[in-house]
Each structure stands twice: as structure tokens, then as C-alpha cells.
C-alpha positions, 0 to 999 in steps of 0.5 A, spaced: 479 480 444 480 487 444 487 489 447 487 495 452 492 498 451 492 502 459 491 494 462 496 493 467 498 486 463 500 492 457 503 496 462 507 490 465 510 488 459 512 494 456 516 495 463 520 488 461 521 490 455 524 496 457 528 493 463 530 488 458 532 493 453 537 497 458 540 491 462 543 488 454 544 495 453 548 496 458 551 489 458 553 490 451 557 496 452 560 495 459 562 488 456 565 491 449 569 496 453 572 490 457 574 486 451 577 492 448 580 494 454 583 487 456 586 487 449 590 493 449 593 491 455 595 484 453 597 487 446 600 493 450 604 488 455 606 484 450 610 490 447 613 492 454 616 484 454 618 485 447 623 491 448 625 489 455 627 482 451 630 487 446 635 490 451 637 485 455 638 481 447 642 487 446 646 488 453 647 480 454 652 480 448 656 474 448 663 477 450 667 473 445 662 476 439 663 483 442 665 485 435 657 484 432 655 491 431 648 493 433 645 493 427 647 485 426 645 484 433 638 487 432 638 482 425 639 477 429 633 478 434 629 480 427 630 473 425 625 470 431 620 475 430 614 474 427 613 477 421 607 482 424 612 485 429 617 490 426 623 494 430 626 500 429 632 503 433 635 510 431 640 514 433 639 521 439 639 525 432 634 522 427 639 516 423 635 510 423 641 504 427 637 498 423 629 497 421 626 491 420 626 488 413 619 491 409 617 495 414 616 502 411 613 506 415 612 513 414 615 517 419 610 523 419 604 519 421 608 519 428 611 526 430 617 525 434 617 525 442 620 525 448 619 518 451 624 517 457 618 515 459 614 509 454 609 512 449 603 508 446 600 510 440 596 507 434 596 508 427 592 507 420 597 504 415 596 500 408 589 499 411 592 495 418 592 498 425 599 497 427 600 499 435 607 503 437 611 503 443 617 509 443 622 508 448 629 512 449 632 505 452 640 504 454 644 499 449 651 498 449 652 504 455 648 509 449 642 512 449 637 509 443 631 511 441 626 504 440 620 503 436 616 497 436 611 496 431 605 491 431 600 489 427 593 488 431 588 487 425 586 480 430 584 485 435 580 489 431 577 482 428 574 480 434 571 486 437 568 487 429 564 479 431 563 481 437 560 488 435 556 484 430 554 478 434 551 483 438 546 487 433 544 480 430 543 477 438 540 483 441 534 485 436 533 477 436 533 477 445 529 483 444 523 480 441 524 474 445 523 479 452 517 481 449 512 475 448 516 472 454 514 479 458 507 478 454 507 471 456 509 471 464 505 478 465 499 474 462 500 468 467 502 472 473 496 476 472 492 470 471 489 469 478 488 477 478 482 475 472 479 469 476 477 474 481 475 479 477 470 474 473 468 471 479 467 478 483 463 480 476 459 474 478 456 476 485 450 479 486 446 481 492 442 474 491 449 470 492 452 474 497 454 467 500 459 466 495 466 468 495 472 468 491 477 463 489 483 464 494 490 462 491 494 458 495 501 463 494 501 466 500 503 473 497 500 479 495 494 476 491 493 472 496 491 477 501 487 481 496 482 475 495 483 474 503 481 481 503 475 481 499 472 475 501 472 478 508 468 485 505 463 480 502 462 477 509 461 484 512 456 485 506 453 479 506 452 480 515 450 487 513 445 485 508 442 480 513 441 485 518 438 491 513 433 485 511 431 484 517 431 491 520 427 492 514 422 487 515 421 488 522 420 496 521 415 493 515 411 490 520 411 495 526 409 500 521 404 495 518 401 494 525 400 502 527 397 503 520 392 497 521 390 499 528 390 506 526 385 505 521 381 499 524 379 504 530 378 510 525 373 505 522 369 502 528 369 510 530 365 512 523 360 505 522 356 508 526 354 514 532 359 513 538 359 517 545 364 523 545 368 518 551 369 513 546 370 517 540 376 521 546 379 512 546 379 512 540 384 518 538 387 516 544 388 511 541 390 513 534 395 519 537 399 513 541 399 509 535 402 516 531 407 517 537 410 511 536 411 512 529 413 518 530 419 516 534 421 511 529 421 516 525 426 520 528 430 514 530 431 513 523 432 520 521 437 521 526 441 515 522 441 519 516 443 525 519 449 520 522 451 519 515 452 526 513 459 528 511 458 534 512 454 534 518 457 538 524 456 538 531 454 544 534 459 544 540 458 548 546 459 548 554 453 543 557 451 542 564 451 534 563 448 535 570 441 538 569 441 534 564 442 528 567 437 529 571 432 532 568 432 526 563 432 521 568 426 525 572 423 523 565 423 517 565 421 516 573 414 515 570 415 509 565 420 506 571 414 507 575 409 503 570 414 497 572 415 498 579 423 499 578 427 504 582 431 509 579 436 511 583 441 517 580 448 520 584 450 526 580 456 531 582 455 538 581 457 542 577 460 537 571 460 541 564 462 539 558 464 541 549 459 537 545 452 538 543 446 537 548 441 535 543 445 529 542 448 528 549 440 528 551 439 523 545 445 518 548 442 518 555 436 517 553 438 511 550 442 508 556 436 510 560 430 507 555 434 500 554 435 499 561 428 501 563 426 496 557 430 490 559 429 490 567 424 486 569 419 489 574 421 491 580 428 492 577 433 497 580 437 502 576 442 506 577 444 513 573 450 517 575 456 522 573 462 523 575 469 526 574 475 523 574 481 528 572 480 530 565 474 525 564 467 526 566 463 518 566 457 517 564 454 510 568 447 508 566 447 500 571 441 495 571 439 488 574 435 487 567 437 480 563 443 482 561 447 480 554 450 474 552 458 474 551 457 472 544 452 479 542 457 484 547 461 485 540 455 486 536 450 491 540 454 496 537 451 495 530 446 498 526 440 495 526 443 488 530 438 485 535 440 480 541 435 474 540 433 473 547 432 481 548 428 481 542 423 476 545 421 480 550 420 486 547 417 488 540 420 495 541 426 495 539 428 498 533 436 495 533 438 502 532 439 505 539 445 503 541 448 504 535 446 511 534 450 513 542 456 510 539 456 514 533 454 520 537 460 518 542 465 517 537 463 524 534 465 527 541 471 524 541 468 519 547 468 512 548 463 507 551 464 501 553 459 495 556 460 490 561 454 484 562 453 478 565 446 474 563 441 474 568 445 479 573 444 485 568 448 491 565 453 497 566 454 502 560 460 507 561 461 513 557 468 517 558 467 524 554 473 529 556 472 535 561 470 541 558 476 544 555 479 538 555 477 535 548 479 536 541 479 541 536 472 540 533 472 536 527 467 533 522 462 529 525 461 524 519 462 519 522 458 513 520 455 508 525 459 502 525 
């Protein structure tokens, strides 16, 4: 199998890698420079004991031996040294009081200083590192100048094994983090590439289908959760387009069919000028309801246009309320249902008339619609403060509780409502809320089945809205 080198899985381990990389780095050095550090305060401490041994060696002299001279007494106190450790004690001038036997160090490697206060150092000699403390000291009521000499090749021994342990380890650790960061990115991703596969493998027959969902209660978990739930938004919205589809499919198959059955008894043979006059009365009410299913669509589109923006003005939603209704007065009339319309004067609001028109419109056929005959139906607009209300109410059939989160929805049709009407097309609604939303309005709805329907539209009062954005918003 190809490797991808900008796979997430590469990128994951290369990321170990490097996090391994610089933490035994920085475990090497701090660890290194502890050890060196915690030797040279041990070696350095033990020095200081040495010489405070030194002194009161010195000092403490027993009285009956007082005629030992220093450099017997410090020849005494050689005796028990290690034969790494060398003393040398001179005189204020330079003159040397005693030295350590074999001890031949070279004066020049160590330039003279004043140390009142214990001075350190470190120096090269024969191929050994030996550790230094100078110190002007009081023996026998005089001032002396002290050196102690200490070899400290076993400190420098452990640190080169230490040094070395870690070239050999680090490099070994380093690969072992690579396939182990290789191994874990693999398995961690493991879940990742089940879903992608099964996801490679859902197309629009088997929307039924969902991915595995990884009982680990973490981010993976959620991600397939997630998708799962899109795929059941995908698969209800590919249910509702098939059935909008077919339904559009057949109303305009059956406006064709009778177009074309009446234009042919029409022409198979001579016919008055009154039954030719049926005929296209006929055929032009069957080409308006095509033509407003048409617009009705068209109307979808445009919603589903980014860059579709409304033509914001001040509009008079009392004219216009009551022309609309004036309008559907004679369709309300074929059914013998009252419409009855309150409106306050005056009421104006920022938006765009041809949708405003469209939303009330809506309201209105809807409730004509689903009212049965000698149905009553209320119409009125209202302002409340900075909102101006919209409220179309009927005595119709109602909305069953399960559907009222739904009827928003594009091409969504109530069962019931449907089977009282062929004309429904499941895109009213859902166009008023998409022009709704694109006036910065709300719309709500409360039905009880069998009682009837109450559609409110909140919009804000002129002057009171937004700055204009783009009405791009699409239909739910």
C-alpha cells in the first residue's frame, strides 16, 4: 500500500517522534548536569571535612607532645590519607611547611590567590583531573596558606559511562518511539478508517445504512454519532424530494394529460364556437395551475441563491393585507366561509412587498384550504411596541402534534391534509419561513386537530430591524 506522506497517521507519528525526541533530550542534559553537579558538591564537601580535620588535627595537639613540629604533625595526619589525597601547607611567603610525599605538583598550573575565603579549582596533571581547595587557615596561633589535592578521575569516570550509556540508549529509545508512534497513531486511527470505508460505501440506494459507532465515549465517538445523524437528515430529505418528485410528476402528468385529451376532442371534429370557448377555459385553468406550480418552484430556487437580496423598503402591511384578503374573499366564497379581517391603520414596516405578498398569501390559501365549508377565518395585524403581528386563524382540521415540528419543511406534507386536497404542493410553508427568516422575523404556529390553526408572524416595525443582510437563507 502507498504511503501518504500528508496522512494524518504520518503526521501523528512524526509528532511522537519529535515529542520523544526533545523530552529524552532534555532528560539527558538536565540529568547529566545533576549528576556532574551532585559530584562536585560531594567531592567538594568532602574537602571542606578534610581541612576542618585538618585543623583541629593540628590545633588539638596533645600537650604532652607539644614539641612536635608542624610538619611531624601534618606527617602524622598524611599517614591516614588516601594515597589520592595530597596536603600541602606553606608559609604566608611562599615556603612550603611539609607536602605530601610524591606529590609533585607544578606550582604554575595554579596562580597564587588570596583565599581568606576557600577557593576551588580544577586542573590537568599527568593525564588526571585533581580538584583543589586553597585556604589561609590559623595553625598554632599562625596564619597558613593550605592546599588539598584530590584526584577525581572516578568522578569523571562515571559521567564518561553515563555519557556513553546515553549515545548507545538514546538512538536505540529513538527507534523504538518511531514504530511504537507508528504502531499507536495506527490503532488510534483505527476507528477513523472503519468509518471512512463504511462511509465510501453508503450511496443514495442505502441511505438506511449507518456507520459504526465506537463505544468509547470520545471524540471518535461523537464524530460517527454525528454523521449518523446527517445521514438521517439526508436519508428524511431524500424520502420527502422522492416523494415531492412524484407527486409534482403526476400533477403535471395529469394537467398534460387533460390538456391534450381536450385540445383532441376539440380537433377530431367541427365544434361550436361555445364548446370550442370550454375547451380552452379548460386548458387555461389547467396552464394556471401549472404556471403556479412553476413559481411556486421558482420561488424555491431563488431562496437557494447566495447572493439573492432583498429589496428592502417601507411597506404598508395594511393595504396590503387587505387587498390580499379582498382577493381571496371569492375562493372563501365558493366554500361559503367567512373571512373576517381586523387591521390597524397605518402599520409599516422594512422588507420586500413581493415576498411580504407571498407570505400572507400563503397563510391565507393554507386556511381557505384546510377549512371545511362554512369555515370561519380570521385575518389581522396588529402592533405591539417595536413588533408589528401577522395572524392568519381558522376552524380548519388542524395539525396533528407530531407534524407541527415539521410543516416547516420543504416539500413535507401532513397525511391527513393531504388527503383532503391534491393541491398541495409541501413548499408554502416553507417558503414563508424562508422569507421570514430573511426579514429577521419569526413564525410560529399553534393547532389543535379538529379545532383549527393560528399562524403568527412577528416582523420588526419600521426603523426597527437589522442592517440589511444577505437573504441567503436556505429553507429549512
Amino acid at each position: 500500500m502507498k504511503m501518504n506522506h500528508r496522512s494524518l497517521r504520518i503526521r501523528l507519528c512524526i509528532l511522537y517522534i519529535v515529542f520523544c525526541s526533545a523530552t529524552m533530550l532534555i532528560l539527558t542534559a538536565f540529568s547529566y548536569w545533576a549528576l556532574d553537579h551532585a559530584l562536585a558538591s560531594s567531592r567538594k564537601h568532602t574537602m571542606e571535612l578534610r581541612e576542618e580535620r585538618l585543623i583541629r588535627f593540628v590545633n588539638e595537639w596533645p600537650q604532652s607532645e607539644s614539641a612536635a613540629t608542624l610538619a611531624e604533625r601534618l606527617r602524622q595526619l598524611n599517614i591516614a590519607s588516601a594515597s589520592t589525597d595530597w596536603i600541602q601547607v606553606r608559609e604566608m611567603d611562599g615556603r612550603t611547611v611539609y607536602s605530601s610525599p610524591g606529590l609533585t605538583y607544578p606550582i604554575d598550573q595554579w596562580p597564587e590567590k588570596d583565599c581568606s575565603q576557600r577557593c576551588y579549582g580544577i586542573i590537568e596533571f599527568e593525564g588526571h583531573p585533581i580538584r583543589i581547595l586553597e585556604h589561609v587557615a590559623t595553625l598554632q596561633d599562625r596564619p597558613y596558606r593550605i592546599l588539598l589535592f584530590g584526584k577525581i578521575d572516578e568522578h569523571f569516570d562515571l559521567l564518561v559511562i553515563v555519557r556513553n550509556s546515553y549515545l548507545f540508549l538514546c538512538p536505540l529509545m529513538l527507534l523504538i518511539s518511531v514504530g511504537g508512534g507508528f504502531v499507536l497513531s495506527g490503532r488510534a486511527l483505527e476507528p477513523v478508517n472503519r468509518i471512512t470505508v463504511e462511509a465510501r460505501s453508503i450511496g443514495i440506494q442505502d441511505l438506511k445504512r449507518r456507520l459504526p459507532v465506537p463505544e468509547t465515549g470520545d471524540e471518535l465517538q461523537e464524530l460517527a454519532e454525528t454523521w449518523n445523524q446527517l445521514l438521517e437528515r439526508l436519508e428524511s430529505a431524500v424520502d420527502r424530494l422522492t416523494q415531492f418528485t412524484s407527486d409534482i410528476s403526476h400533477d403535471l402528468s395529469t394537467t398534460i394529460t387533460i390538456m391534450m385529451t381536450t385540445s383532441g376532442l376539440a380537433l377530431s371534429r367541427n365544434r361550436t364556437p361555445e364548446e370550442y370557448r370550454s375547451a380552452l377555459r379548460s386548458i387555461n385553468v389547467e396552464c394556471e395551475a401549472t404556471a403556479q406550480l412553476l413559481d411556486t418552484l421558482l420561488i424555491i430556487a431563488r431562496a437557494d441563491l447566495v447572493d439573492q437580496k432583498i429589496e428592502w423598503r417601507a411597506v404598508n402591511l395594511t393595504e396590503m393585507v387587505e387587498e390580499i384578503s379582498l382577493q381571496f374573499e371569492a375562493r372563501a366564497m365558493l366554500k361559503e366561509q367567512t373571512i373576517d379581517l381586523q387591521v390597524e391603520n397605518n402599520v409599516f414596516v422594512d422588507g420586500d412587498l413581493s415576498l411580504l405578498r407571498r407570505v400572507v398569501s400563503i397563510l391565507l390559501d393554507n386556511a381557505i384550504k384546510y377549512t371545511p365549508e362554512k369555515g370561519f377565518i380570521r385575518a389581522s395585524l396588529t402592533k405591539e411596541e417595536s413588533k408589528v403581528k401577522i395572524q392568519v386563524s381558522d376552524t380548519g382540521i388542524g395539525i396533528p402534534a407530531h407534524a407541527l415540528p415539521k410543516i416547516f419543511d420543504r416539500f413535507y406534507r401532513v397525511d391527513e391534509s393531504r388527503a383532503d386536497s391534491g393541491e398541495s404542493s409541501g413548499l408554502g410553508l416553507a417558503i414563508a419561513k424562508w422569507v421570514v427568516e430573511a426579514h429577521h422575523a419569526t413564525i410560529d404556529v399553534a393547532s389543535t386537530p379538529g379545532m383549527g390553526s393560528t399562524f403568527t408572524v412577528s416582523i420588526p416595525a419600521s426603523g426597527q430591524r437589522q442592517l440589511p443582510e444577505l437573504a441567503h437563507e436556505s429553507v429549512a
